[in-house]
N, C-alpha and C positions, 0 to 999 in steps of 0.2 A: 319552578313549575308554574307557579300563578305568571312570569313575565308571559310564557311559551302559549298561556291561554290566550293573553291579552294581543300577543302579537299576532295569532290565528286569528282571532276573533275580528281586529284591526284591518287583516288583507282581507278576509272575508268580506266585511262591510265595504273595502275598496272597491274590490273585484263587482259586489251588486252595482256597486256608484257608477262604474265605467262600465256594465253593461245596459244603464240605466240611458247615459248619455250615450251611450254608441247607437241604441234602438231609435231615440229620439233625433239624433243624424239622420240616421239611416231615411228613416219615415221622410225626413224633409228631406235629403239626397234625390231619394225616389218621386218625390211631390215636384220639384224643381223641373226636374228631367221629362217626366209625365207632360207639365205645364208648358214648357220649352216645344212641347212634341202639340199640344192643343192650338196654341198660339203659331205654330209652323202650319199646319193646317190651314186656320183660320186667316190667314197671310195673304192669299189669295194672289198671287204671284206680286206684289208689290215689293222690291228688294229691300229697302230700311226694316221691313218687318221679317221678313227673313233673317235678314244678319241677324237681327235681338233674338229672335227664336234658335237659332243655331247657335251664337251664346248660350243660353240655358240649356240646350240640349247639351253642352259640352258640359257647362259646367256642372252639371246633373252627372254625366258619366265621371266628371273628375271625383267629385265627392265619391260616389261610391267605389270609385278605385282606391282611395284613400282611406276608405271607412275598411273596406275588406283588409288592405293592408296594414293596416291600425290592428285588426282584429288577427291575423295572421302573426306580427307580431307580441301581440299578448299574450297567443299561445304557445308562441316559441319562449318566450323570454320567462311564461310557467313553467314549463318542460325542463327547461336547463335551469334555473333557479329551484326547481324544487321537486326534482329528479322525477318525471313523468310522476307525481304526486299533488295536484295544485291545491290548494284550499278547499278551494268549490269548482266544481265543472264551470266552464264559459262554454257555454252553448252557443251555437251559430247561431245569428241576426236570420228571421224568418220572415221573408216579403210576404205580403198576403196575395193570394191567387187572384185573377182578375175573371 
């Protein structure tokens, strides 16, 4: 009984860790992408500064396609590991409104 607490206890603290780092992702995903989008703007039709800004835009959207998928995965892989029972809820990653 005491292993059965310790291994609760163990994914528990995992599952906080890795919604801890997926928010802190996220937040820079979304800062990248944002920034990408500032600097695309502020380019002022000059093409070198364009290219750099349409990198960031991209790679702003890539992170977050990969962060959702990261997250999409965690919750498949709780569902079938621990029959729609997970330790702790993961709750969906929340952008803040603009």
């Amino acid at each position: 009984m005491a292993s059965a607490q310790t291994i609760a206890g163990i994914l528990t603290q995992g599952t906080a860790l890795v919604v801890l780092v997926i928010k802190l992702l996220s937040v820079l995903a979304v800062a990248v992408f944002f920034w990408g989008i500032v600097k695309f703007i502020l380019a002022a039709g000059n093409p070198e500064k364009l290219k750099a800004a349409k990198g960031l835009i991209i790679y702003g959207l890539i992170g977050i396609f990969v962060l959702v998928s990261f997250w999409g995965i965690i919750a498949f892989m709780q569902n079938a590991v621990f029959g729609g029972a997970p330790p702790s809820t993961l709750p969906m990653p929340r952008v803040p409104s603009i």
